[in-house]
The first five atom37 places (N, CA, C, CB, O) and aatype in JSON, in Angstrom:
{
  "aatype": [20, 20, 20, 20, 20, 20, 20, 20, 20, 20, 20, 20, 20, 20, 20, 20, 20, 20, 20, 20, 20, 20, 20, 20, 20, 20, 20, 20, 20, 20, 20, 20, 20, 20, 20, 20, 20, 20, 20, 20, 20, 20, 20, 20, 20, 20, 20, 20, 20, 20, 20, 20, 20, 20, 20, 20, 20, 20, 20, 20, 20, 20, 20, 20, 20, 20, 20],
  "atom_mask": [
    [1, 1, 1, 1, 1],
    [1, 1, 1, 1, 1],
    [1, 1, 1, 1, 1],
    [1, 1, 1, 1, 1],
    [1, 1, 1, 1, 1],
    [1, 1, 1, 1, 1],
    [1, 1, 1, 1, 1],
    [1, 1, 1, 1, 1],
    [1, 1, 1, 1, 1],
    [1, 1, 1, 1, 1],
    [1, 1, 1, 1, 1],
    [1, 1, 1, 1, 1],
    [1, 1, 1, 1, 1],
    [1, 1, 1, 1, 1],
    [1, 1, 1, 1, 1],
    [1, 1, 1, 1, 1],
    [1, 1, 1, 1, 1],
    [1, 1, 1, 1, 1],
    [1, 1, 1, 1, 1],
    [1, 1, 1, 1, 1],
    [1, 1, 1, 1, 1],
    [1, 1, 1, 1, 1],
    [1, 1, 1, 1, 1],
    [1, 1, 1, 1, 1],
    [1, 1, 1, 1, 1],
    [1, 1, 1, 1, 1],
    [1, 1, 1, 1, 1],
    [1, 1, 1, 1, 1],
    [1, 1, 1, 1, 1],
    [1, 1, 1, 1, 1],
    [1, 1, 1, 1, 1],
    [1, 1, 1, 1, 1],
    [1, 1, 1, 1, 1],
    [1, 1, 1, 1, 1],
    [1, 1, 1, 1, 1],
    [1, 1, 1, 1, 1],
    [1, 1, 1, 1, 1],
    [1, 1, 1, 1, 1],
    [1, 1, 1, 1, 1],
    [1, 1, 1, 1, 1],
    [1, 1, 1, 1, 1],
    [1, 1, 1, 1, 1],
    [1, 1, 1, 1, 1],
    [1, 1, 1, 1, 1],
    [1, 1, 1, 1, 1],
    [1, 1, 1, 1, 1],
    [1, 1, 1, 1, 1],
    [1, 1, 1, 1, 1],
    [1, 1, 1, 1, 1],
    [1, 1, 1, 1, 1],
    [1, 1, 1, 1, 1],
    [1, 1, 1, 1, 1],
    [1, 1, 1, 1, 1],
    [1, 1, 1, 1, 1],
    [1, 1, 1, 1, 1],
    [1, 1, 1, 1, 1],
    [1, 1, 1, 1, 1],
    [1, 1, 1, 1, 1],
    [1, 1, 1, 1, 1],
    [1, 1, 1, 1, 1],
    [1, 1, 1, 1, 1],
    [1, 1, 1, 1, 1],
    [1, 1, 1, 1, 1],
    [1, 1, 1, 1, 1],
    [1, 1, 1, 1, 1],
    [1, 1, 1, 1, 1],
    [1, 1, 1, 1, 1]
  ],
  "atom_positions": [
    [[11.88, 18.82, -3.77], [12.47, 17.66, -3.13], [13.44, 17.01, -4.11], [11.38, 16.65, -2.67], [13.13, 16.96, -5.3]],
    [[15.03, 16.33, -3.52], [15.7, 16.1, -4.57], [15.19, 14.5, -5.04], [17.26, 16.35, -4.22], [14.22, 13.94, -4.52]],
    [[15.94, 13.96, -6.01], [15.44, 12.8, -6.59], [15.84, 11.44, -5.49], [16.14, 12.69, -8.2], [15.16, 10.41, -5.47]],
    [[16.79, 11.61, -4.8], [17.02, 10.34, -3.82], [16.06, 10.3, -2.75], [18.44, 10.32, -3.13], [15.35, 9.34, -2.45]],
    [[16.12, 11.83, -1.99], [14.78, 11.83, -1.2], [13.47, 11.4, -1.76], [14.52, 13.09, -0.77], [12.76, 10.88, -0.9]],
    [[12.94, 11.46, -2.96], [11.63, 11.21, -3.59], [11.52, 9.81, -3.55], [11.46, 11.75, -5.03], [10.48, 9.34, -3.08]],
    [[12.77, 8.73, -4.13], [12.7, 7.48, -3.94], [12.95, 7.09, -2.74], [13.37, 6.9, -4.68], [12.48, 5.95, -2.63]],
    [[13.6, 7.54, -1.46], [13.45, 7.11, -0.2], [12.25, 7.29, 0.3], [14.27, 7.62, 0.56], [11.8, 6.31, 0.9]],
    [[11.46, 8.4, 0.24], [9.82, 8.65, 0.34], [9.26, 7.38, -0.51], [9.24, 10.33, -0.43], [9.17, 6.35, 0.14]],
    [[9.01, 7.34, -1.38], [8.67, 6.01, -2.03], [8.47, 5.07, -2.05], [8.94, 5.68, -2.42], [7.48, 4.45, -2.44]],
    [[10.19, 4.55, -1.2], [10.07, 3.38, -0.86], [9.83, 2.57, 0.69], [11.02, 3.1, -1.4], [9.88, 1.4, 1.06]],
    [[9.5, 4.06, 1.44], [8.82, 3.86, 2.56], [7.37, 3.83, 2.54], [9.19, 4.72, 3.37], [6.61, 3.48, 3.44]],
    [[7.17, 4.14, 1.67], [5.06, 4.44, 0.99], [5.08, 3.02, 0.99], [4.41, 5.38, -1.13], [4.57, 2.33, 1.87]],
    [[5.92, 2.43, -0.45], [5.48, 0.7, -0.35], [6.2, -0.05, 0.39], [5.55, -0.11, -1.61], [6.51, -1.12, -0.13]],
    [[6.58, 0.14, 1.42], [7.09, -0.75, 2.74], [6.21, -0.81, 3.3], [8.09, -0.38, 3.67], [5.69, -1.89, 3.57]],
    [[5.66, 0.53, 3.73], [4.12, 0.4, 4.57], [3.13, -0.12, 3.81], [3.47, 1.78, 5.08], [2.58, -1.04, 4.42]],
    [[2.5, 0.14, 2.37], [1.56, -0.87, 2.19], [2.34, -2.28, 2.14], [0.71, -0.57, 0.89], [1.93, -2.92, 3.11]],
    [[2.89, -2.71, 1.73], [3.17, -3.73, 2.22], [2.89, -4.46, 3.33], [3.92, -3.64, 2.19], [2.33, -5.56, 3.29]],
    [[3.3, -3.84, 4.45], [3.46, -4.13, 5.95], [1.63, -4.34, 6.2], [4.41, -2.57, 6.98], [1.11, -5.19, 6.92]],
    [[1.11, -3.56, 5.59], [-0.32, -3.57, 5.86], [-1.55, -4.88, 5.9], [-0.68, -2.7, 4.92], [-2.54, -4.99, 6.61]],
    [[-0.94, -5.87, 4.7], [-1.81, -7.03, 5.02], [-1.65, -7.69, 6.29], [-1.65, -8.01, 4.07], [-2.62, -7.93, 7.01]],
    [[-0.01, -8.09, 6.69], [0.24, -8.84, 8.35], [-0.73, -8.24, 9.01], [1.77, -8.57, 9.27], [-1.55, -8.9, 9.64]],
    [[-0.79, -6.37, 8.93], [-1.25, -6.11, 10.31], [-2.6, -6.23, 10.66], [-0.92, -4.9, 10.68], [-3.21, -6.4, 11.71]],
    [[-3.08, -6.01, 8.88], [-4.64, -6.38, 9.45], [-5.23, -7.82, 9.28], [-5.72, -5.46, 8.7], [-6.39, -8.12, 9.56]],
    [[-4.22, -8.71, 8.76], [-4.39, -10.39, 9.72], [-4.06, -10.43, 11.0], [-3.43, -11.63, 9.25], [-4.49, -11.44, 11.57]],
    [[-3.29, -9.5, 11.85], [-2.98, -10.28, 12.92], [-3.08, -9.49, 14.17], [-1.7, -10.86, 12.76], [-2.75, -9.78, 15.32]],
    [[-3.66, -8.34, 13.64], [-4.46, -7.42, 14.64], [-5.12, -7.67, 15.49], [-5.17, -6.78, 14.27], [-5.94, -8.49, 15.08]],
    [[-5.4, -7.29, 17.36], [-6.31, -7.81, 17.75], [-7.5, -7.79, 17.65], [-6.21, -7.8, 18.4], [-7.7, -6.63, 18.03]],
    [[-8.74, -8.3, 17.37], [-9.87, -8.2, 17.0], [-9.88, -8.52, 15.27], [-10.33, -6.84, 17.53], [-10.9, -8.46, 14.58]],
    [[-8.82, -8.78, 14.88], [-8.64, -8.77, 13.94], [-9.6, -8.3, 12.23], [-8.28, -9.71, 14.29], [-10.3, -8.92, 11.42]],
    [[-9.25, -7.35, 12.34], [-10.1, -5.81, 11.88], [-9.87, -6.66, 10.29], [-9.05, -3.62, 12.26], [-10.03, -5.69, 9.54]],
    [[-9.67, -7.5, 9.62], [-8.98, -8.27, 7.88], [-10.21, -9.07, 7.81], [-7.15, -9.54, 7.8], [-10.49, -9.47, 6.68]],
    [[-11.13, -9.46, 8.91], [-11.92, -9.9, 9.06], [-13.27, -9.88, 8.9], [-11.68, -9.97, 9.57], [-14.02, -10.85, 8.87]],
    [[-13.61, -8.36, 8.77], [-14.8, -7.35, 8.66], [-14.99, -8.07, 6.71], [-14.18, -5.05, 9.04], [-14.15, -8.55, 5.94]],
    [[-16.36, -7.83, 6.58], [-17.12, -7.86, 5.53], [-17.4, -6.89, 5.15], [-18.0, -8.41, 5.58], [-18.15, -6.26, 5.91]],
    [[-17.07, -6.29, 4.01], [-17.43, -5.17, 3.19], [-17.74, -5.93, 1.74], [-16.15, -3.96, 3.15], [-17.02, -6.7, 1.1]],
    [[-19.12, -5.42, 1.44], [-19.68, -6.28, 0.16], [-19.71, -7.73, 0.12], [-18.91, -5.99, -1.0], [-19.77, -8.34, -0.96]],
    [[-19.68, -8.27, 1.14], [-19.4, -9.8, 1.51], [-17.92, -10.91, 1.14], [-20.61, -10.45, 0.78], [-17.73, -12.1, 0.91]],
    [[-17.06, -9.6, 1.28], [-15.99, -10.17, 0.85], [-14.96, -8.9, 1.9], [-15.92, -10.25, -1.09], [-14.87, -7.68, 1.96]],
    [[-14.2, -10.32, 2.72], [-13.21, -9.59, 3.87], [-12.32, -8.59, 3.47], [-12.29, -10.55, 4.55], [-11.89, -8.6, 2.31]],
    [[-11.93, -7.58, 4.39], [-11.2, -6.11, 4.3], [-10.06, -6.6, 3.98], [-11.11, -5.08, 5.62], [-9.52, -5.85, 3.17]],
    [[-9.08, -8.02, 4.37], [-7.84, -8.18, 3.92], [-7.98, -8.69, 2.91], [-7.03, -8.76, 4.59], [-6.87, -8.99, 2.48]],
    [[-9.07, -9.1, 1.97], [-9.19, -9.24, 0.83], [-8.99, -7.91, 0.03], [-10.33, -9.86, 0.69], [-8.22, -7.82, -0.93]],
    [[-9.59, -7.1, 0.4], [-9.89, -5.53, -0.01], [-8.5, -4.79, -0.57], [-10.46, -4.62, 1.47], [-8.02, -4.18, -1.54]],
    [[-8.1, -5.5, 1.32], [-6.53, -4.66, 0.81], [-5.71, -5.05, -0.01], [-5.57, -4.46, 1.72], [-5.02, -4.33, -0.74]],
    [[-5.69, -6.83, 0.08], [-4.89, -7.5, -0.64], [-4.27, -7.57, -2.04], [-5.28, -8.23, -0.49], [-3.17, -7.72, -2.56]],
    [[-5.82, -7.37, -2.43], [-5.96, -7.75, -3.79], [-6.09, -6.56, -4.73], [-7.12, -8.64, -3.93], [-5.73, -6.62, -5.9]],
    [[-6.71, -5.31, -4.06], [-7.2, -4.27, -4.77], [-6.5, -2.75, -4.26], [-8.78, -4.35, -4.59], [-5.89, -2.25, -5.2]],
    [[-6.45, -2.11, -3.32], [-6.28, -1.25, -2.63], [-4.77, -0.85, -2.57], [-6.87, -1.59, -1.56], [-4.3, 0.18, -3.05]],
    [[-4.01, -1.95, -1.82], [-2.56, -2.0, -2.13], [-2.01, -1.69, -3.18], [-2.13, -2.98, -2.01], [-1.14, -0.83, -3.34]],
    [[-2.64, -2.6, -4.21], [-1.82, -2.91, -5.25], [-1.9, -1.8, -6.37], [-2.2, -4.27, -5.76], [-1.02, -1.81, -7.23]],
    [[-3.5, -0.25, -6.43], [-3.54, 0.09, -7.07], [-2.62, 0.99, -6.61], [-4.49, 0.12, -7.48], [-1.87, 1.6, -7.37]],
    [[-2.62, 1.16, -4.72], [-1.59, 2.72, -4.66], [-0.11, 2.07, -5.27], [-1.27, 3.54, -2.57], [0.76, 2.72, -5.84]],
    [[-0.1, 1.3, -5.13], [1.58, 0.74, -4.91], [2.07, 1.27, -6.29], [1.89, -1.26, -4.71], [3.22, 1.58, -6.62]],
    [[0.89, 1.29, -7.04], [1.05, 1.25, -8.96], [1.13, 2.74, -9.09], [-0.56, 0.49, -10.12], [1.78, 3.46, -9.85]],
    [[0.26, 2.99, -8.14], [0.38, 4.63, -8.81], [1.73, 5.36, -7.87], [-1.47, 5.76, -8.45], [2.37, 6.3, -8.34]],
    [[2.04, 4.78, -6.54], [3.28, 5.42, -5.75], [4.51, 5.37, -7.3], [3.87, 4.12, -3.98], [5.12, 6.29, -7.84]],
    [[4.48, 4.08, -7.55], [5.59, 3.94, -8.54], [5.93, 4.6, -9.71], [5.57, 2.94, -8.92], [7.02, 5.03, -10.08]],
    [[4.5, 4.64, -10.41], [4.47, 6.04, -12.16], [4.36, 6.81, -11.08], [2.84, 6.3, -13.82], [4.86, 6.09, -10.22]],
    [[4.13, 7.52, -10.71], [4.13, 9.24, -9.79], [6.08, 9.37, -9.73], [3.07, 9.1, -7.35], [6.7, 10.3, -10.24]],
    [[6.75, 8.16, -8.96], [8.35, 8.76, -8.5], [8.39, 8.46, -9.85], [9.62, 7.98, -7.21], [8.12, 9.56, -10.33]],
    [[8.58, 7.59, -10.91], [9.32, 7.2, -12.5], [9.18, 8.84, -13.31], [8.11, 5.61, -13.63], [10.0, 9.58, -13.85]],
    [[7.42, 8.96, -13.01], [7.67, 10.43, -13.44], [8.5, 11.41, -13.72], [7.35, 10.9, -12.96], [9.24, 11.7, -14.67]],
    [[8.18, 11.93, -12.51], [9.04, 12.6, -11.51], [10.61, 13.05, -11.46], [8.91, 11.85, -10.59], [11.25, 14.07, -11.2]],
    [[10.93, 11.44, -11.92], [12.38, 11.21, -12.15], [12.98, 11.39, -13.02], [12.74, 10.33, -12.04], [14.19, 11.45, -13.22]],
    [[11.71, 11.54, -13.89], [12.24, 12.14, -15.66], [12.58, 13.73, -16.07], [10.87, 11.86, -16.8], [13.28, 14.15, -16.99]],
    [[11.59, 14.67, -14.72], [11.63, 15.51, -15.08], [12.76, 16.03, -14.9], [10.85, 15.94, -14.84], [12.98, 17.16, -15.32]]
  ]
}
């Protein structure tokens, strides 16, 4: 894959996590709401989940980009 495609892949990976806290606040039934370990799923995502892929989407393309 060339290097512009890798960062357009990329930067559609963290658009969508991104996009991901709204949807699971404002989902119907609103699924951000659920308790896992007594602490809510949009907490989950918010704080932890997102942020580790987002970290690793980013060193994976920087990589990548070196080679």
């Amino acid at each position: 894959m060339s290097v512009p495609r890798r960062r357009r892949a990329a930067i559609v990976a963290l658009l969508v996590l991104l996009a991901g806290a709204p949807l699971l606040a404002l989902a119907p039934a609103v699924p951000g709401a659920v308790r896992v370990a007594g602490v809510s799923l949009l907490w989950w995502y918010s704080a932890l989940v997102a942020p580790v892929l987002a970290t690793g989407i980013a060193i994976a393309c920087l990589v990548r980009d070196r080679e």
